[in-house]
C-alpha positions, 0 to 999 in steps of 0.5 A, a space after each residue: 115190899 120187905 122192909 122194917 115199919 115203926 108201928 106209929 102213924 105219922 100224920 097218915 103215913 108209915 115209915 119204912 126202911 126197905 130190907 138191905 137199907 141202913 140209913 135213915 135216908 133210905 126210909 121211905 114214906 108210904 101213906 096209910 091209904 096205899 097199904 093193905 096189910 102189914 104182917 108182923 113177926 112175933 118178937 120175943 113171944 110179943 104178939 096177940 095172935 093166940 094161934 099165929 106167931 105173927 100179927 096183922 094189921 089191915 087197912 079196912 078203910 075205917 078211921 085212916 088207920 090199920 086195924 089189927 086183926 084180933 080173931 077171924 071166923 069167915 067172913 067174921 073179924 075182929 079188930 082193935 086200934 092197937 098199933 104197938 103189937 104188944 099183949 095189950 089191947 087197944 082204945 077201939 075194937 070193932 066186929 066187921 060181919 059181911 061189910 057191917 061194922 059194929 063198935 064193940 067197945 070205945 075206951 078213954 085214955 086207955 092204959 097199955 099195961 092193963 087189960 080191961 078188956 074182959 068186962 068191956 067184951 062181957 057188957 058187948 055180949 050181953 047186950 048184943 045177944 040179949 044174954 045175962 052171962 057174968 065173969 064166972 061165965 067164961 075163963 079167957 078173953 079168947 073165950 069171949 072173943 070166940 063167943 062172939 064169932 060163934 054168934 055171929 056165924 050163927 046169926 048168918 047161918 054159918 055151920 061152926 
């Protein structure tokens, strides 16, 4: 189905208006359950995708909710619970490697204005890797996330 989506659950589900549709009467209620992804265009250049001009989120059947697609390498994803399809990053972000999901970070009361995300995903590598980098280390959080999927790929015996 084609339609437009308000990012925001309301209490395990999503409403759409179908494409061609104009009132709110056609809106339909679809749970959260029954969709697999949504892709989400950019929009006036705001979307997380660094190589795409859209953004997906996905239903990984792991909190009732669509997790958005942050970085992929092989079967190596990286998601967050972001759900406005901004820059900013959300509360949760999870590595999925072959069905085993890792919490990388879990913030209280996140600010959707402030990214502080480079420091959380430094603290991820240092203790998963066993590793004692510092924030002259790496110049972007792509260069963090990247990281992570290289290791990861790595442990499993994947060739970059």
């Amino acid at each position: 189905m084609r339609g437009t989506i308000k990012l925001l659950p309301f209490w395990g589900f999503y409403p759409i208006l179908p494409t061609g549709k104009i009132l709110a009467s056609d809106v339909i209620k679809i749970q959260t359950s029954n969709i697999n992804y949504i892709r989400v265009y950019n929009v006036e250049g705001n979307s997380f995708n660094r190589r795409n001009n859209f953004t997906d989120f996905i239903n990984i059947n792991h909190a009732g909710i669509l997790w958005r697609l942050i970085a992929k390498k092989n079967d190596i994803s990286i998601y967050d619970d972001e759900l406005w399809g901004s820059n900013t990053l959300g509360a949760k972000m999870i590595l999925i490697a072959y069905k085993e999901i890792t919490k990388i970070y879990s913030k209280a009361a996140p600010d959707p204005y402030v990214k502080p995300i480079y420091p959380l995903l430094l603290k991820f590598i240092n203790n998963r890797y066993k590793t004692s980098f510092t924030k002259k280390d790496f110049k972007t959080n792509d260069d963090l996330l990247d990281y992570i999927l290289d290791k990861e790929s790595e442990k499993r015996g994947i060739n970059k």
